[in-house]
C-alpha positions as CSV (number, residue, x, y, z in Angstrom):
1,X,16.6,110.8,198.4
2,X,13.1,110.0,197.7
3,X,11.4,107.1,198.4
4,X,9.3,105.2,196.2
5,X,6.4,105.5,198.7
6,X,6.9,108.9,199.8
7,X,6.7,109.3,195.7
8,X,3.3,107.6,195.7
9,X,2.0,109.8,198.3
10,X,2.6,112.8,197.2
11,X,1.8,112.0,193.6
12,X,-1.5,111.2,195.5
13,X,-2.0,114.5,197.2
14,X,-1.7,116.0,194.0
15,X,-3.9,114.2,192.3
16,X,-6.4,112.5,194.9
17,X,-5.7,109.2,192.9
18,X,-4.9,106.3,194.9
19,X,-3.4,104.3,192.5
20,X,0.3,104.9,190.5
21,X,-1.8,104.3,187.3
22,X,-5.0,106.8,187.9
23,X,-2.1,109.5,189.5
24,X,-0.3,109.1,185.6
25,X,-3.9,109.4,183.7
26,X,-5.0,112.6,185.9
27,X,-1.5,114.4,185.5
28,X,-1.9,114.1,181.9
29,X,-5.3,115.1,181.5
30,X,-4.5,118.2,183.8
31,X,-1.5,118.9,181.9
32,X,-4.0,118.6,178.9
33,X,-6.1,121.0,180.5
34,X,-3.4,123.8,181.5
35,X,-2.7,123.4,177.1
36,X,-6.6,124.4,176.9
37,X,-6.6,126.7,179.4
38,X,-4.0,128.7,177.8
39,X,-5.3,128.7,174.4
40,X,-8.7,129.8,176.2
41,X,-7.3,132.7,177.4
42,X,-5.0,133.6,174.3
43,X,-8.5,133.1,172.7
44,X,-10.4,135.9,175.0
45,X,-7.2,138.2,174.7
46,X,-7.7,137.7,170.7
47,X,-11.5,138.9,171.4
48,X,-10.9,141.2,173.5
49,X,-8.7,143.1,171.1
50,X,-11.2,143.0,168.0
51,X,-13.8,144.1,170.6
52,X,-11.8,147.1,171.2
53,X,-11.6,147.7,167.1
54,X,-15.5,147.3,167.1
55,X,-16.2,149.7,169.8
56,X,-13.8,152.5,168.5
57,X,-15.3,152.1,165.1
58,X,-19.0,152.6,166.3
59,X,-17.6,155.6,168.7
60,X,-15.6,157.1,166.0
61,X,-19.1,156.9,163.8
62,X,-21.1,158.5,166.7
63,X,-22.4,155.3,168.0
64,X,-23.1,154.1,171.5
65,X,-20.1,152.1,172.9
66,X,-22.5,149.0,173.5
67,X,-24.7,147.2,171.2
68,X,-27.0,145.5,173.5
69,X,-28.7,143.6,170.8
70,X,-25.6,142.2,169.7
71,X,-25.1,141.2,173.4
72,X,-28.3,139.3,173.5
73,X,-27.4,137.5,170.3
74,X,-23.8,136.7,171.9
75,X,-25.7,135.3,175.2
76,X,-28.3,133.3,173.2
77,X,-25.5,131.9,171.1
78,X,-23.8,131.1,174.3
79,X,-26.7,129.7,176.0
80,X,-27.8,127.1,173.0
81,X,-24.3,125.8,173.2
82,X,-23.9,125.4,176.7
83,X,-27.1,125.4,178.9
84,X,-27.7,127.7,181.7
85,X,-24.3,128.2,182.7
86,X,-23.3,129.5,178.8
87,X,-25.3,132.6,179.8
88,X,-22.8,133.3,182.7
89,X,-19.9,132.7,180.5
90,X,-21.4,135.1,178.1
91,X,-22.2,137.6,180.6
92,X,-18.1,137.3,182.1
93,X,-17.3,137.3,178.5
94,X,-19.1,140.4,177.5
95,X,-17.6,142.4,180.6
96,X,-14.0,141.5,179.9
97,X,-14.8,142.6,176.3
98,X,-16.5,145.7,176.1
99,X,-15.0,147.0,180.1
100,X,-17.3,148.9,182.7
101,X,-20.2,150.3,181.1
């Protein structure tokens, strides 16, 4: 059986919290988080897909794969929203998206 401290400290190795009440807010923000995180990636699957739609339309039409233009736009976009660090989101994005070039 479990103790009520050994409880506490493992609750607190999980968490890093050091009290019962700060161990309860962080699991239910992370549990919060893992929610996002899956709707995130459902999100980028979604993207993915219609990527896929684009680049077989423009192919099919005797386009280039890769609209660089339209990539700028997407890391700009990306960018204004979130800072420097948008740009590298963008740039991970845009790879998953449109696969090796």
């Amino acid at each position: 059986m479990t103790t009520t401290t050994e409880k506490s400290a493992t609750t607190a190795e999980k968490t890093g919290a050091r009290t019962p009440e700060a161990a309860s807010v962080i699991t239910g923000a992370r549990e919060r988080i893992d929610t996002l995180d899956d709707r995130i990636i459902g999100l980028i699957q979604e993207r993915m897909a219609v990527s896929a739609v684009i680049q077989d339309a423009r192919i099919t039409s005797g386009g280039r794969r890769v609209n660089l233009s339209r990539e700028m736009e997407v890391l700009g976009h990306y960018r204004d929203a979130l800072g420097k660090p948008g740009t590298g989101l963008a740039m991970t994005l845009l790879e998953l998206c449109r696969g090796r070039v």
